[in-house]
C-alpha positions, 0 to 999 in steps of 0.5 A, a space after each residue: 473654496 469660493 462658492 457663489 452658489 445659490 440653493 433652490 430654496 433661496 433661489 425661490 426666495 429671490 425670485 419672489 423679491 423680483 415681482 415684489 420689488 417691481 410691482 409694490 415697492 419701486 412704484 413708491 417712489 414715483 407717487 412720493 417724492 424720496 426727500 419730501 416724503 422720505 421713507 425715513 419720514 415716520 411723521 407720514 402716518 400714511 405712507 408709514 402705513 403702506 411701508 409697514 405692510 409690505 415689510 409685513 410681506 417681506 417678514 412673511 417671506 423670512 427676508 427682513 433684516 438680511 444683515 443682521 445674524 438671528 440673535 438680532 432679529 435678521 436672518 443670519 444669510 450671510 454677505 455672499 446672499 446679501 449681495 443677491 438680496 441688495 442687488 434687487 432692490 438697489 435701484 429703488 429708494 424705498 427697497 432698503 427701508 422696506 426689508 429693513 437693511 437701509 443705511 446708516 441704520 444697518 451699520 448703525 444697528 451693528 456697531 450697537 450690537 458690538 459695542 453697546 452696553 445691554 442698556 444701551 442696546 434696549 434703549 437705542 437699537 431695539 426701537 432701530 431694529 422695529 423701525 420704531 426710530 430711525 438714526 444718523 452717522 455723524 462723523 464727516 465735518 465741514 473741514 475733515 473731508 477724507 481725513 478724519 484725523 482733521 476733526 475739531 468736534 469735541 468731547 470733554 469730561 465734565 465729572 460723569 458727563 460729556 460735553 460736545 460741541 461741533 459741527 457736522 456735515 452730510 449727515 444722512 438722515 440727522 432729519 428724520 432721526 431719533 439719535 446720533 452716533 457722533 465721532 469727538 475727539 476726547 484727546 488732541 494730543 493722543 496718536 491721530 488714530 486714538 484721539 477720538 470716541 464715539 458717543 450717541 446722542 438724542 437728537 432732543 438733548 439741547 444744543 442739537 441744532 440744524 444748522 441748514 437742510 442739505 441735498 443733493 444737486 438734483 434737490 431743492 434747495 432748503 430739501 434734502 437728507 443730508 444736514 449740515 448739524 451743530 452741537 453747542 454745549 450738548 451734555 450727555 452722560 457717559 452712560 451715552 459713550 459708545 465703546 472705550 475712550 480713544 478707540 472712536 475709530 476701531 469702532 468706526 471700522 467695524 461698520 464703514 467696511 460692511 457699509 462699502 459692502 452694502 453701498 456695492 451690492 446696491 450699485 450692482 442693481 443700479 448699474 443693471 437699471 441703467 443697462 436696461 433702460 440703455 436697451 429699451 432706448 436703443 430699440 425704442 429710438 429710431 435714426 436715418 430710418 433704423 433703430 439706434 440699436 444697429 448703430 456700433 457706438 451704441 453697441 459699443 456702450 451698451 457691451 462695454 456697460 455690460 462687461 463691466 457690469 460683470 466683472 463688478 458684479 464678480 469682485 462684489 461677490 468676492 469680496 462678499 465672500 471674504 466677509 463670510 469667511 471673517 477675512 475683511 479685517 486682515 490686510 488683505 481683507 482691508 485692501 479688497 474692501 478698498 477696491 470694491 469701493 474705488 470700482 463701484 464709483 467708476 462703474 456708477 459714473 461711467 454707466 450712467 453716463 452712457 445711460 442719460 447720453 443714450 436718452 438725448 435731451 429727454 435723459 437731460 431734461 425734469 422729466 426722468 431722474 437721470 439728475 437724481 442717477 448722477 448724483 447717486 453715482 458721483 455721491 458713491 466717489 465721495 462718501 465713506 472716504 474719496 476713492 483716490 483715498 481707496 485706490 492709494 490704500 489698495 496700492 499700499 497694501 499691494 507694493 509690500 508685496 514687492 521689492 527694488 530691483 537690483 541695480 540700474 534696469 528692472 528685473 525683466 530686461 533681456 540680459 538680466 533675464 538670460 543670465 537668471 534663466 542660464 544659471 537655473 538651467 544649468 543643473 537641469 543641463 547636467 543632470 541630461 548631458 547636454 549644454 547651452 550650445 548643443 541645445 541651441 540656446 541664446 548664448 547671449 547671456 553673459 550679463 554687462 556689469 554695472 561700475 556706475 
């Protein structure tokens, strides 16, 4: 049974996330700026300070770490109440850091888990799981796009070590971070999917480079998370491989489907801001004598906004149910994750949209981040894979559940239909005494052959 459920005690827990979020976590990012002071900055002694003592808050509260099960220092809540948890403070850029499930960490900290050997989980993952450290997913290149079977970054075998080199690109958080999780290819002629292992990487070994500071379009240039990285003859031990040579990308599964999740439930709570400021400015802004609010197009949008906001919120928490159950590495499980992912780029796009064309030339203008909102949202159509990519996946999966059509016409034209329904009716026609005439039927149901 699909149970969205919430108990009272949790229920208490959420609430208590609503106030703390507004009131001490989401005024951060107005005093400092997200890229500048970043809160993944652990040079920042100062705002480090004040981060640490609202998660101390957030611990108190048994909330820390919502994605991660109780052996490993989380809460083991389970996908359906992350959900309830993200969308709260989704909107906000220092939320995730503050209750300790941000990204790439939080997908990061899960592949350790699964697939780090016991020194590797003491020496990388438990310094990321204190916030000791922060890290970086490196798996996207210059030219590799939404193909990852593109990549040129190499690994090769120098006796017991490894040998990279390669660039990366938008790789968030390479800036601030301790290490790398780098995706190599150790065999160019192995099958696309087995050409390729993951290894983890200081960002102090030699040949780490930055090759140039990335943003979004709404960051100074020079300013930004997301690097553009070079690896030049970088040297690492095989002790530094994560998991077995070749199966690069089953590890990368095991976290990119659990990231989509995460980047959904968030969006959630970021469609929600943009509705709420659509409100206040329709009841706020004044036309011709009345508020724009009695105007039916801004009606329109705001409704529209909402009803779709909805129905993501319900396939977000579907799929976040499936994740509960174990299902989201079956077929069916792949093809959901899929969907949310595609809904999630349309639904940020469209709304926020709506949102900064509601503010007018204040909604364009320096002085709200209507800039950052867009970026945020069209980022969501690009990272972990473009969503035609989703949507082709989902079409995939669903067109093995159909078969051709028999002939020339599809299945559902009128005189195929009528000679299908008069041959399963015929039993039942017997088994009463009666026939197609005597019930008046349509007795056009003789189906034309087809000789050509």
């Amino acid at each position: 049974m699909v149970d969205f459920s919430i108990e009272p005690a949790f229920q208490a827990k959420l609430d208590w996330m609503e106030g703390f979020v507004r009131e001490k976590v989401y005024p951060l990012e107005y005093l400092y700026d997200y890229d500048k002071d970043a809160p993944y900055d652990i040079t920042n002694a100062g705002l480090r300070k004040i981060i640490r003592h609202l998660q101390k808050e957030v611990k108190a509260q048994g909330m820390w770490a919502a994605h991660l099960p109780e052996h490993l220092g989380g809460q083991g809540f389970g996908a359906v109440k992350l959900t309830y948890i993200n969308e709260r403070f989704g909107f906000t850029g220092f939320g995730p850091v503050v209750f300790g499930c941000q990204g790439p960490d939080s997908g990061n900290s899960e592949i350790l888990a699964m697939f780090a050997t016991d020194e590797q989980r003491e020496r990388f993952l438990a310094p990321l799981l204190t916030q000791d450290v922060f890290s970086c997913y490196a798996m996207t290149e210059p030219q590799g796009g939404s193909d990852p079977t593109n990549f040129r970054t190499t690994a090769v075998r120098d006796g017991d070590d490894w040998v990279l080199n390669g660039d990366k690109w938008f790789a968030s958080s390479a800036n601030n971070a301790a290490f790398l999780i780098v995706m190599a290819v150790t065999d160019p002629d192995a099958p696309p999917h087995g050409r390729a292992t993951m290894f983890i990487v200081p960002t102090d070994t030699p040949g780490f480079e930055v090759v140039r500071h990335i943003g979004l379009f709404c960051d100074r240039r020079g300013e930004g998370g997301h690097p553009w990285i070079r690896l030049t003859d970088v040297r690492i031990p095989d002790s530094q491989r994560l998991g077995p040579v070749g199966e690069g990308f089953k590890v990368a599964q095991s976290r990119l489907g659990g990231g989509r999740l995460h980047h959904a439930q968030r969006t959630v709570g970021r469609v929600k801001q943009m509705i709420d400021m659509m409100g206040e400015r329709a009841l706020s802004r004044s036309s011709y004598g009345e508020t724009i609010a009695t105007r039916q197009a801004v009606q329109m949008d705001i409704a529209n906004s909402y009803v779709e906001y909805c129905q993501f919120r319900l396939l977000v928490l579907h799929v976040a149910w499936m994740f509960d159950q174990q299902l989201e590495h079956g077929r069916e499980g792949r093809k959901m994750i899929s969907a949310v992912k595609a809904a999630m780029a349309k639904i940020a796009q469209e709304v926020t949209l709506r949102a900064l064309h509601l503010h007018g030339s204040i909604g364009l203008s320096s002085e709200m981040h209507f800039g950052r909102h867009l970026a945020i949202a069209l980022h969501e159509g690009v990272a972990d894979g473009v969503t035609e990519i989703h949507l082709a996946n989902v079409a995939k999966v669903l067109l093995r559940g159909y078969k051709a059509a028999e002939g020339h016409f599809p299945t559902d034209t009128l005189f195929k239909r009528k000679a299908w329904a008069a041959e399963r009716i015929a039993p039942l026609l017997a088994e009463v005494g009666t026939t197609l005439e005597e019930s008046r039927a349509d007795m056009d149901h003789l189906q034309p052959a087809e000789k050509f």
